[in-house]
C-alpha positions in Angstrom: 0.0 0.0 0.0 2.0 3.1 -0.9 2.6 5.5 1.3 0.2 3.7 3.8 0.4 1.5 6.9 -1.1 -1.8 6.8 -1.5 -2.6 10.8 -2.0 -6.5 11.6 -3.7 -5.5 15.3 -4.9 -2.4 17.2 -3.1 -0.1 19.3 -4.3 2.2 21.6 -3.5 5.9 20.2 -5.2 7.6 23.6 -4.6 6.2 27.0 -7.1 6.6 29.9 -4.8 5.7 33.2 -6.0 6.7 36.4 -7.9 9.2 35.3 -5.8 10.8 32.8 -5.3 11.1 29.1 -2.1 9.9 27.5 -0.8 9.5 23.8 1.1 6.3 22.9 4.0 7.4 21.2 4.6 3.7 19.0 0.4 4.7 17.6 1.7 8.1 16.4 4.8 7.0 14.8 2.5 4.5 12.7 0.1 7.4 12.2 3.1 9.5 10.5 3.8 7.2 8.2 0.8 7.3 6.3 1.0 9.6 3.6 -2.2 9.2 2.5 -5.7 10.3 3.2 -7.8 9.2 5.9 -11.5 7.8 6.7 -11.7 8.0 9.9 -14.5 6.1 11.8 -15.0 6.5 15.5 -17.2 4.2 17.2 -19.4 5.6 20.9 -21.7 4.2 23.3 -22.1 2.7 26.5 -19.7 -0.4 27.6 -20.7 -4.2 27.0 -22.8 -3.2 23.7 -21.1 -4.6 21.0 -18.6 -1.7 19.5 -15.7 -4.0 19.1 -17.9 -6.3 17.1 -18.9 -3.6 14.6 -14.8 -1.9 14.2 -13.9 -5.4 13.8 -16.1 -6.2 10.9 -15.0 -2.9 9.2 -11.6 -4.2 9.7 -12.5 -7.6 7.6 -11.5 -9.4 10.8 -13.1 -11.2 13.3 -10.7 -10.7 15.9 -8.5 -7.5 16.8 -10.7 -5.3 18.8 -11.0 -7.0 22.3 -14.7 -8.4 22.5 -14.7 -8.8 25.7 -17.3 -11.8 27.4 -18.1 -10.1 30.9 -19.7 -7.3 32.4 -16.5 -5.7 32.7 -15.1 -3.4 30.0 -12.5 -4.1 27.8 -11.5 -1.2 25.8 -9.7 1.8 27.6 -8.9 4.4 25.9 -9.3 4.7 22.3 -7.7 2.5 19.8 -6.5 2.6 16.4 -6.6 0.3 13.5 -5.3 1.4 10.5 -5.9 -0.5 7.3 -6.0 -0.4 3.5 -9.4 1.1 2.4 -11.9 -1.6 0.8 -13.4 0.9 -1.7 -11.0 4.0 -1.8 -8.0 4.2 -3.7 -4.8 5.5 -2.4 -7.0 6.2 1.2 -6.8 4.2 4.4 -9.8 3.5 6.4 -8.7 4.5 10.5 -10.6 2.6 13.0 -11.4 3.9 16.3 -12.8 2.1 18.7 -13.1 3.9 22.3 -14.0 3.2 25.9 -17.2 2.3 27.1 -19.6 4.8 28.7 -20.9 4.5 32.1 -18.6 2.0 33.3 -19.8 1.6 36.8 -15.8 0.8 37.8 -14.5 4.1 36.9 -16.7 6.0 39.4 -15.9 9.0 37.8 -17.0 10.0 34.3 -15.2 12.7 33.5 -13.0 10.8 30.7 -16.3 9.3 29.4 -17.3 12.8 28.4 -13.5 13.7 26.8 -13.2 10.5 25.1 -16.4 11.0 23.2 -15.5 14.5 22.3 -12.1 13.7 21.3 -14.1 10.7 18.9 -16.1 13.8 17.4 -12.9 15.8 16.5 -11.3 13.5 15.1 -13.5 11.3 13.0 -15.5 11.6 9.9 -18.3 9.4 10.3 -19.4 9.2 14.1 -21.2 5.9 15.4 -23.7 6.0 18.4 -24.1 2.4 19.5 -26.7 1.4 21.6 -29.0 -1.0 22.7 -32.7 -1.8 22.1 -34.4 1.3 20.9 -34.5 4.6 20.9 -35.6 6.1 24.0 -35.1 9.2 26.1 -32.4 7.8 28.0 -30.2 6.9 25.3 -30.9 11.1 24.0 -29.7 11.6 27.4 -26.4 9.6 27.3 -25.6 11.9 24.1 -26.3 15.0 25.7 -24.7 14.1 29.1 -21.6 13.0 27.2 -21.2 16.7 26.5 -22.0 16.4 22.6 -20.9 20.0 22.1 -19.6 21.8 25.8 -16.5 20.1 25.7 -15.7 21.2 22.1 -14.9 24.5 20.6 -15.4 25.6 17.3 -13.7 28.9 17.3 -11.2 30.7 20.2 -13.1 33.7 20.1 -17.2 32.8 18.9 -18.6 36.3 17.8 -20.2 38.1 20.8 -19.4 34.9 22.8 -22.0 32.6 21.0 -21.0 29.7 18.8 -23.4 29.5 15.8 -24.8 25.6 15.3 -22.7 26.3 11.1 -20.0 26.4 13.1 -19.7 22.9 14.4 -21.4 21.8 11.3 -18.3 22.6 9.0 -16.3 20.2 10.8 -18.7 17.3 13.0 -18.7 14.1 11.0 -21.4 12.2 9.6 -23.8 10.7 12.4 -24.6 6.8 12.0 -27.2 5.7 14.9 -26.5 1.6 15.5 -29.4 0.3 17.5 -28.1 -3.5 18.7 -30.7 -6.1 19.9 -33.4 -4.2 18.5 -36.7 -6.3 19.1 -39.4 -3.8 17.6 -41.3 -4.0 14.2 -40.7 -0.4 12.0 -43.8 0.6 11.8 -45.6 4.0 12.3 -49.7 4.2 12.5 -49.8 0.5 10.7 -47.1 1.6 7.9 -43.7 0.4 7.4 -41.0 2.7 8.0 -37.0 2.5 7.2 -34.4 2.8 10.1 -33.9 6.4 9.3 -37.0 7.2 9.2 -37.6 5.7 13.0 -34.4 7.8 13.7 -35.9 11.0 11.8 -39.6 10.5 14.1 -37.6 10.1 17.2 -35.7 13.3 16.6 -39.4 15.2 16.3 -39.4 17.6 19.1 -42.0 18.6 21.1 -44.2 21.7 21.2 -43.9 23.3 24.5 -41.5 25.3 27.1 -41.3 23.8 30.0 -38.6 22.4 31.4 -39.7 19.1 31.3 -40.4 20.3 26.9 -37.1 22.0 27.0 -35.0 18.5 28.2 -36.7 16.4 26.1 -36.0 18.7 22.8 -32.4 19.4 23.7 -30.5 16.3 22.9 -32.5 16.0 19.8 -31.7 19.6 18.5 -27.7 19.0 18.8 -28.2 16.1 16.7 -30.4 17.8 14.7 -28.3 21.1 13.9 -25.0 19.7 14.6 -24.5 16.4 12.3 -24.6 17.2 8.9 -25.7 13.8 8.0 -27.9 11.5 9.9 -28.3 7.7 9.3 -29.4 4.6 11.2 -29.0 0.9 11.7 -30.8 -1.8 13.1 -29.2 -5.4 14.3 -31.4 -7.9 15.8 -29.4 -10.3 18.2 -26.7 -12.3 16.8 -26.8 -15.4 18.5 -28.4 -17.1 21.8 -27.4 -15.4 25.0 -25.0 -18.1 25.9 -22.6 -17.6 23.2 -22.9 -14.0 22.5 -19.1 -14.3 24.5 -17.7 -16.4 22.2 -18.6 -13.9 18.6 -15.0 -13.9 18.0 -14.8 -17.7 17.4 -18.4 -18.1 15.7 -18.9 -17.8 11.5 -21.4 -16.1 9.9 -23.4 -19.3 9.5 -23.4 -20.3 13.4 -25.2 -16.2 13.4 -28.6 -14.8 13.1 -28.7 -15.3 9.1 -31.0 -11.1 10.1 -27.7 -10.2 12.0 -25.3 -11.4 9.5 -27.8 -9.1 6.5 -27.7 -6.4 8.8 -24.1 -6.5 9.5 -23.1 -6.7 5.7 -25.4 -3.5 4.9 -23.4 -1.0 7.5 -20.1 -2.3 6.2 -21.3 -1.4 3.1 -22.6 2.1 3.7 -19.5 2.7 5.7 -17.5 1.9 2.7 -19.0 3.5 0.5 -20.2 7.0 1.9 -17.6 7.6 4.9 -15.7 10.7 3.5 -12.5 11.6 4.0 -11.0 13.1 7.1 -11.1 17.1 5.8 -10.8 20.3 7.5 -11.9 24.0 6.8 -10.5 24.9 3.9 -10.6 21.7 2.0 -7.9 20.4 3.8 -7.7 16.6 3.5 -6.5 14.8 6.4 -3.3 12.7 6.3 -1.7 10.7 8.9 0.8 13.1 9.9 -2.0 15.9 10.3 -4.2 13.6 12.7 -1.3 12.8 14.6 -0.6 16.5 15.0 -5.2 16.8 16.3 -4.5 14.2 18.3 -1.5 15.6 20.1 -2.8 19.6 20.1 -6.2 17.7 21.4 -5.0 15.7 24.1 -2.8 18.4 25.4 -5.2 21.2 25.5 -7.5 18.8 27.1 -4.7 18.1 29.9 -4.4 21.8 30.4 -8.0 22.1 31.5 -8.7 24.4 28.6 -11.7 23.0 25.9 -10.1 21.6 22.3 -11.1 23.8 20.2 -11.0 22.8 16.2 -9.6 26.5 15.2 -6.6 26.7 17.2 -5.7 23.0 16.2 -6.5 24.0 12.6 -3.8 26.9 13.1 -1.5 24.9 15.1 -1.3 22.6 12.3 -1.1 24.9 9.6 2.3 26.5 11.4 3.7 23.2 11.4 2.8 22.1 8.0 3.5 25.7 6.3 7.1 25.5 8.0 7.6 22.1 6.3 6.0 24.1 3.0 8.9 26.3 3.4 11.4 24.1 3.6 10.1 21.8 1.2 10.2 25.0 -1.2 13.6 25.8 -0.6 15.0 22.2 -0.9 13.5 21.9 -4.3 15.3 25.5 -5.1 18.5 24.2 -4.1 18.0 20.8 -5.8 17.2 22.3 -9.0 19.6 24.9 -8.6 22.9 22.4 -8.0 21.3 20.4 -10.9 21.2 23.4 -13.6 23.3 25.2 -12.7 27.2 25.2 -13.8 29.5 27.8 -12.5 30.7 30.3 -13.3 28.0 31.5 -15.2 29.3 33.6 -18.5 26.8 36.1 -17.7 24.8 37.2 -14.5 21.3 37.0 -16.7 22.1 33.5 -16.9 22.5 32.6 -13.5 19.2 34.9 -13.2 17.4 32.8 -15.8 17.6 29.7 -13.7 16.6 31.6 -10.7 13.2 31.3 -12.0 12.8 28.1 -10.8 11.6 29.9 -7.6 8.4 30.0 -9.6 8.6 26.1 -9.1 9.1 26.6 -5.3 6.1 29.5 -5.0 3.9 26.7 -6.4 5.2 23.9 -3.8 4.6 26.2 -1.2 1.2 27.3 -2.3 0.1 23.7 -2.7 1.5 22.7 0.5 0.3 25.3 3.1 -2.9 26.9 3.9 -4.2 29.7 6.7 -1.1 31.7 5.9 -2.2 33.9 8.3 -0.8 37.7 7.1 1.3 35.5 4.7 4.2 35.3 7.7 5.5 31.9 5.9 5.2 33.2 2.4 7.1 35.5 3.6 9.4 34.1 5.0 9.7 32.0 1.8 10.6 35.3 -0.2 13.3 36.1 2.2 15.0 32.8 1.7 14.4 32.7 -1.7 16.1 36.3 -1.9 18.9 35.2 0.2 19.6 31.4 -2.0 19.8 34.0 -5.0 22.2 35.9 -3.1 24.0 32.9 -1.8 24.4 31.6 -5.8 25.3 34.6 -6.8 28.1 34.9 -4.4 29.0 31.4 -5.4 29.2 32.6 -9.2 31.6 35.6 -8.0 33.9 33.6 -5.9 34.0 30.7 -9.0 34.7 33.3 -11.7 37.6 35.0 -9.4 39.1 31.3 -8.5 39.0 30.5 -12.4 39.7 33.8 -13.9 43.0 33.8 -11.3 43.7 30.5 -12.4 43.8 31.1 -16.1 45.9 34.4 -15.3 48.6 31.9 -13.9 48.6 29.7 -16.3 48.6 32.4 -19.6 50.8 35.2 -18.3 53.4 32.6 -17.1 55.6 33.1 -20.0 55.6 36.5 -19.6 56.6 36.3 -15.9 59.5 33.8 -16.9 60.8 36.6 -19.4 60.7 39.1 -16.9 62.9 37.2 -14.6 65.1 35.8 -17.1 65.8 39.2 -18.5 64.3 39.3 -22.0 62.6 42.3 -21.9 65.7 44.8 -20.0 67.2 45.4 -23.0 67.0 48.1 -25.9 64.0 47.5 -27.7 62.3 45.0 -24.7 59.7 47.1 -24.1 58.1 46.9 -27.2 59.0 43.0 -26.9 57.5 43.3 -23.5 54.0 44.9 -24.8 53.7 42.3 -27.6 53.6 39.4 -25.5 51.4 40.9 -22.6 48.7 41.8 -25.3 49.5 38.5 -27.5 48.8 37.0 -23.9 45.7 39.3 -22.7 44.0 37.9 -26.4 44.7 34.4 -24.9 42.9 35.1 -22.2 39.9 36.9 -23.7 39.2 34.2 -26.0 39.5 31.5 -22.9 35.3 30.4 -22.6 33.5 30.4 -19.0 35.7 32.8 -17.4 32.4 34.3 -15.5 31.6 37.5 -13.9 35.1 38.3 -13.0 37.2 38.3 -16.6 37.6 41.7 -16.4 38.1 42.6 -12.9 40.7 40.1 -12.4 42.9 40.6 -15.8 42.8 44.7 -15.0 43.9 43.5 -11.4 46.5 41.4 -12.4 47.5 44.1 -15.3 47.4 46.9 -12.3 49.7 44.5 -10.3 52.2 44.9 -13.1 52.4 48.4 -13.7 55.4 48.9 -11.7 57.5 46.4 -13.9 55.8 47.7 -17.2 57.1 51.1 -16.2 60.6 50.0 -15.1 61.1 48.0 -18.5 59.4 50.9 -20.1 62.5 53.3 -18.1 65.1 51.5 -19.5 64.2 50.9 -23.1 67.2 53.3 -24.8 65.6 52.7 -28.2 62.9 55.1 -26.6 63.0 59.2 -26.3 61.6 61.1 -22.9 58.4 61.8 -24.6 57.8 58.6 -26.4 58.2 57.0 -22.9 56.0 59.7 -21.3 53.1 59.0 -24.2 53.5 55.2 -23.1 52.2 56.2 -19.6 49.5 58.2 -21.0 48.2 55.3 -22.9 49.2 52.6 -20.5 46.8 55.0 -17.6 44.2 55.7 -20.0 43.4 52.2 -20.8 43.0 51.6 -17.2 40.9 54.6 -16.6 38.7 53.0 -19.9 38.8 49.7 -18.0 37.6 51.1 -15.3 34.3 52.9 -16.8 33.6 49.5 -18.4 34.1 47.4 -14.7 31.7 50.7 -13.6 28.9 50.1 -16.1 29.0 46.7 -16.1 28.3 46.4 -12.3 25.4 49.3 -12.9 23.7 47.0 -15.2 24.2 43.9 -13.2 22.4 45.9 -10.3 19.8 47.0 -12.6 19.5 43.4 -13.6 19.5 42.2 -9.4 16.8 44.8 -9.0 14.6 43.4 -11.9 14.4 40.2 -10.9 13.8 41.0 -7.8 10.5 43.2 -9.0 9.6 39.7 -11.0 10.4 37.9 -8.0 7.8 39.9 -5.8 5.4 39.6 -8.9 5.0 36.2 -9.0 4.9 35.9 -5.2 1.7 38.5 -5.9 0.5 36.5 -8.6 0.6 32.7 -7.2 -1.1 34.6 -3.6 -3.9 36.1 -5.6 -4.7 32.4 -7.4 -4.9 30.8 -4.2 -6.7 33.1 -2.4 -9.4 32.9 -5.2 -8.9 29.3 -4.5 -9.9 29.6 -1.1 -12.4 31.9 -1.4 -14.0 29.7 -3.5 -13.9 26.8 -1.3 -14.8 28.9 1.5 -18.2 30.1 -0.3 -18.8 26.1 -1.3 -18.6 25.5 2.9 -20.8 28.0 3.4 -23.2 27.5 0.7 -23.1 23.6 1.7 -23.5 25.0 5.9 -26.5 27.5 5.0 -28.0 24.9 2.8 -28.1 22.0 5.4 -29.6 25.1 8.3 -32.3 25.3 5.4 -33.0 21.8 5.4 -33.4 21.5 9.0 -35.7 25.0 9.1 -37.7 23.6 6.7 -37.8 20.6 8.3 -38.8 22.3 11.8 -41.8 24.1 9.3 -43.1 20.6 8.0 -43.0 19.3 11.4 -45.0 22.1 12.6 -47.4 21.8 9.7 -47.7 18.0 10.1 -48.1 18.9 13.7 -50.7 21.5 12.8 -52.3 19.5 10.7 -52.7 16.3 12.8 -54.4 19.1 15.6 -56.7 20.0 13.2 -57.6 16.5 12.1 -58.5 15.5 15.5 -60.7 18.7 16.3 -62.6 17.6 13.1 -62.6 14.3 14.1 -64.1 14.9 17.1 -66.3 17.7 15.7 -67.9 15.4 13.8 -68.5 12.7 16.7 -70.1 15.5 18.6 -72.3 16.5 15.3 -73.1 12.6 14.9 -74.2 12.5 19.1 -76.1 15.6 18.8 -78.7 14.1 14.9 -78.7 11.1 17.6 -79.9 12.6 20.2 -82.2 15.0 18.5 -83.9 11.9 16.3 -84.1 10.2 19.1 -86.2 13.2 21.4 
């Protein structure tokens, strides 16, 4: 499975000891590793109901979750299973399957109510498991388990109120799994599916007192706060007896209604679990719900509520860093690879330095909630300063070459100096010959760099003294022949000069253009992904207001139906009143 972890048992990722929330480091290590994208599936409900069961079908296995055959619970914590996804390419399917609620042996339930937000926040299909039907105590479970005071949407809700969209745009899909369920579907002497049972039990009731007021409350969080509502029922799987031993027991030795009903969740799980994503459209990987679980777990030790934005942010400073670098590494690698010093020209090494455009694009692709664009920022800088950097490089190659080839060519000329040749009537003349004959050489010599120039008129300037001294004792040359020779000799420096000058003028002018491009295409790849995510952010909110609709609308047909029903009765019994009263008048 590439770039994925194929796990051959659990392990618990969150551990509840004494009280107290833990990570396990070996679960996150595994969890880095996968490079892909995640379904997550998080599994909640009371102890001794069957969870394990479910997480281990979804698995393909029959054993991994611990089962469990007494009244005691197994599962502490919440554990991880990470396999290859039936139906997704390239995703893998995380399991979590998490302590059971209302375990009389912990006393206190604190953790029950952490444990089943942490399952929220980091899934992205939720399953309530429960037992028999549904009633208002298993509402009450929900709401008890703190389905949305232990969990922040934003760090600071406008005027201190969290709006039910904002939960929405990240809760996961709700599945309801009713286990043991003994009741025919039916409604006034009509069939009706599983989510339609779930749909009439979430009705609320007219009123406002209290008594209204508790029994609506659970139902309007699930209501307004999962996006997606579905349910399952699961008749009993075997005789009483042997429920303990369901690990060892094939689908034929099973309620052939179980097995049916078994098959069909798998299924929908499969096939409509979406993947892990945050605000933004950010899709989540194994490295980014290792980074949840850590920023959740340790705000949760803190005392302080999780809160989905600050973990959002928290994990966009980590991964934009990692952008960053990720940017600058393919600069450099491209750079080394294209790259062969010393450049003839500075516009060629400037050229190449558009790969940055490459390593804008890695960046964009890789970050999000840039907040004030510190990391693109900080992008430009090091961009700026690997130019630099190169083109210091270039310099320092050109002057090491350019100084070599100046050995090498003007060698002969040294040697005649110090043998002699040129101190000697008529040697100056010999002595100008060569150094130009020698200065051609060099001039025609390819991939000297940045530096030809500088260096030769350095080395030439270094010279000047034994020029002149030759120059002095030439006798084949007058006073003001020789004084002419100086005049020349200094103006071709001073015209060597000007042209080291200019040159440098135009390779600043050339820096300083690059530099406008440079800041242009930062400019330029910002304002495509901020149309990007302006356009993803609308989607969110079109898909938030749209599912606030549904539920108003549904509230109205409710209240019509309700209406409606009211009316049908007072007609109803209108008419029984009308039929008493001919009665009683035919009979007088």
């Amino acid at each position: 499975m590439a770039s994925g972890v194929h796990m051959q048992e659990p392990q618990c990722l969150i551990e509840n000891i004494n009280g107290r929330l833990a990570v396990n480091p070996k679960a996150l290590k595994l969890l880095s590793a996968i490079k892909q994208p995640l379904v997550v599936v998080a599994i909640v409900g009371l102890y001794r109901t069957g969870k394990s069961y479910l997480m281990n079908k979804l698995a393909g296995k029959n054993k991994g979750f611990s089962l469990g055959s007494t009244v005691q619970s197994h599962t502490k914590g919440i554990w991880m299973w990470c396999v290859p996804h039936p139906k997704k390419r390239e995703h893998t399917l995380v399991l979590l399957d998490t302590e059971g609620l209302g375990d009389v042996e912990k006393g206190d339930n604190q953790n029950d109510s952490w444990i089943f937000a942490l399952a929220i926040l980091l899934s992205s299909t939720f399953v309530y498991n429960s037992m028999g039907t549904i009633n208002q105590q298993a509402m009450d479970q929900l709401q008890h388990s703190g389905l949305t005071e232990r969990i922040r949407a934003k760090s600071e809700p406008d005027e201190g109120i969290e709006d039910s969209a904002d939960f929405v745009s990240f809760f996961p899909d709700f599945v309801w799994t009713l286990r043991d369920f003994s009741l025919d579907l039916e409604t006034d002497g009509e069939s009706i599916t599983a989510d339609e049972y779930l749909e009439n039990s979430l009705k609320l009731k007219k009123g406002t007192s209290q008594k209204d007021k508790n029994f609506n409350l659970p139902r309007l969080c699930i209501r307004k706060f999962f996006p997606k509502k579905k349910c399952f029922i699961f008749d009993r799987p075997t005789q009483r007896k042997k429920l303990g031993q369901l690990e060892d027991l094939g689908d034929d030795e099973l309620d052939s209604e179980f097995v049916q009903q078994a098959a069909e969740f798998c299924s929908y799980i499969f096939l409509n679990s979406k993947t892990k994503t945050l605000s933004g459209g950010i899709k989540v990987t194994g490295p980014r719900l290792e980074t949840l679980v850590l920023t959740f777990v340790n705000t949760i030790s803190s005392g302080d509520l999780p809160c989905m934005e600050n973990a959002v942010l928290a994990l966009a400073e980590i991964e934009n860093s990692a952008a960053v670098q990720k940017a600058i590494a393919h600069y450099e690698q491209q750079m080394a690879e294209k790259l062969q010093l010393p450049t003839e020209t500075l516009q060629e090494l400037l050229d190449l330095h558009r790969v940055e455009k490459e390593a804008i694009d890695i960046f964009m692709k890789n970050s999000f909630k840039d907040e004030e664009n510190v990391f693109q920022k900080e992008l430009a800088t090091k961009l700026d300063k690997k130019r630099d950097e190169f083109c210091d490089q270039n310099v320092k190659a050109s002057s090491e070459r350019c100084s070599a080839l100046i050995k090498e060519i003007f060698s002969p000329l040294e040697e005649g100096v110090k043998q002699g040749l040129y101190s000697k009537s008529g040697g100056y003349r010999l002595y100008v010959e060569k150094k130009e004959e020698l200065k051609i050489k060099y001039l025609e010599t390819p991939r000297k760099g940045l530096q030809a120039e500088e260096i030769l008129q350095e080395y030439l300037k270094s010279k000047e003294s034994v020029g002149e001294a030759i120059l002095q004792t030439d006798q084949t040359l007058s006073e003001k022949e020789k004084q002419i020779e100086v005049e020349r000799v200094r103006a071709e420096a001073a015209q060597a000069a000007a042209k080291m000058l200019e040159e440098m003028q135009i390779r600043n002018q050339q820096i300083m253009e690059q530099k406008e491009k440079s800041y242009q295409e930062h400019v330029r790849q910002l304002a495509e992904k901020m149309e990007k995510d302006r356009a993803q952010m609308l989607e969110e909110q079109e898909r938030t207001m749209a599912l606030k609709l549904q539920e108003q609308a549904r509230l109205i047909q409710e209240g019509f139906q309700e209406e409606n029903r009211r009316l049908h009765n007072e007609i109803q019994n209108l008419q029984k009143k009308m039929k008493k009263s001919k009665k009683e008048c035919f009979l007088s």
